[in-house]
N, C-alpha and C positions, 0 to 999 in steps of 0.2 A: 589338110587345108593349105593351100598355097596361096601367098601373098602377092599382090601388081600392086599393092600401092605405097611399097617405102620409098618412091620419090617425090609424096606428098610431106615427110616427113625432115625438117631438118637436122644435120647429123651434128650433135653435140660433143661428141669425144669417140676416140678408138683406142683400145690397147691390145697387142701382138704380147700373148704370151707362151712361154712352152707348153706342150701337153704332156705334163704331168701333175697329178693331185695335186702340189701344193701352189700351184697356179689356179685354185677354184677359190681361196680363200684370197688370193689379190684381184679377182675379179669383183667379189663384193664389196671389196676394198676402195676400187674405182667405182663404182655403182655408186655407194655411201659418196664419195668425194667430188663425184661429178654432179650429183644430183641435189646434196644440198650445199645451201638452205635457197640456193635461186628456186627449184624445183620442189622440194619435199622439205616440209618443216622436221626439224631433227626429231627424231621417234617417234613421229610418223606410221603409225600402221604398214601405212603404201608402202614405204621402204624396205619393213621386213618380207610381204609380199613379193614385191620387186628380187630380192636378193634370192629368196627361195625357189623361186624360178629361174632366175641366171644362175645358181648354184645348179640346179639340174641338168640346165640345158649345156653349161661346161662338162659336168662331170661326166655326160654321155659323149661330150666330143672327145675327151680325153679315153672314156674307159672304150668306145664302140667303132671309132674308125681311125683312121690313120696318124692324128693327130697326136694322141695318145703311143704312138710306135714311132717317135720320136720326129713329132712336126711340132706343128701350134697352132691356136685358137687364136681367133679373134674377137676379141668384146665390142660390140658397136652397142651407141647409147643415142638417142634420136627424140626428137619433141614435135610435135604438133599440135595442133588448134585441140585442145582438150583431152589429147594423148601424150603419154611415153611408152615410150619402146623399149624393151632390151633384145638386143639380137648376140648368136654365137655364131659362127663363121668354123666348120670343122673341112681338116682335108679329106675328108671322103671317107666311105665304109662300102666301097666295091658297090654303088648304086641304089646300095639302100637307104632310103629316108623314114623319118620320126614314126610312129604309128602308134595311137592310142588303139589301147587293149582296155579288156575285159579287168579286173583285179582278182578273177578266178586263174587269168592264165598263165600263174604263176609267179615267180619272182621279177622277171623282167617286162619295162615298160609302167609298171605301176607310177611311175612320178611322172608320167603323162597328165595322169590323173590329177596331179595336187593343180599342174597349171594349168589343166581346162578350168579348174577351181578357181584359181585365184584372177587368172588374168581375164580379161574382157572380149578377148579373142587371141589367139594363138595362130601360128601356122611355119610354114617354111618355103625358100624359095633353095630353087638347087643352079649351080651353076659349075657345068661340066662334073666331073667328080664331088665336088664341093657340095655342102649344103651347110645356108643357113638358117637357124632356127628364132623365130621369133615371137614375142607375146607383147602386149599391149593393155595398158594401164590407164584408166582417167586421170589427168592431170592435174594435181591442185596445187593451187597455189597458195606458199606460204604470206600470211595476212602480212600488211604493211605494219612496221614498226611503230609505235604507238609515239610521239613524239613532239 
């Protein structure tokens, strides 16, 4: 699935981090900090959804293309009219992009899987070598303070 509409989308935060594993755990890090409590009420279901999916979608930029053989990822975090976004930004895997598989076709690809599950659409846009991967979330908002 490829994406034309994240200029509909305003962009909330970015972080450049190295590609290697323990850069997937400061990405959820920035997801959790950026997003609440303006965006997601803390504990929040959506959150841990949100996170499980940009945990994927880093740990394939880091384990599957260049990014990972000593570049970096980029975390982009985005809001719109009753959407969030999470997007990853990897340097390239020699032309190949994201591809939901089967979960018969063995070990790799299956966490495709979890995020057609969770998110509300999915997809990626590629740019030169690059490709960014992104999913998309209903937006709620956390209720006004009682006061």
């Amino acid at each position: 699935m490829i994406d034309r509409e994240a200029g509909e989308l305003r962009l909330l935060a970015v972080l450049t981090l190295p590609g290697v594993e323990r850069s997937v755990r400061h990405a959820r890090l920035f997801l959790r900090d950026t997003l609440v409590p303006d965006h997601i009420a803390p504990g929040d279901a959506l959150l841990g959804d949100m996170a499980l999916v940009l945990d994927e979608f880093a740990c394939n930029g880091i384990r599957h293309t260049a990014s990972g053989r000593g570049g970096k990822i980029h975390i982009s975090l985005r809001a719109g009219d009753g959407v969030l976004r999470a997007e990853v930004t990897d340097e390239g895997a020699g032309g190949a992009r994201p591809v939901l598989r089967d979960a018969a076709d063995g070990e790799s690809g299956r966490g495709l899987l979890i995020v057609e599950a969770l998110a509300s659409r999915w997809g990626y846009r590629a740019d030169g070598a690059r490709t960014t991967v992104w999913a998309d979330f209903p937006a709620v908002r956390k209720p006004p303070a009682a006061g």
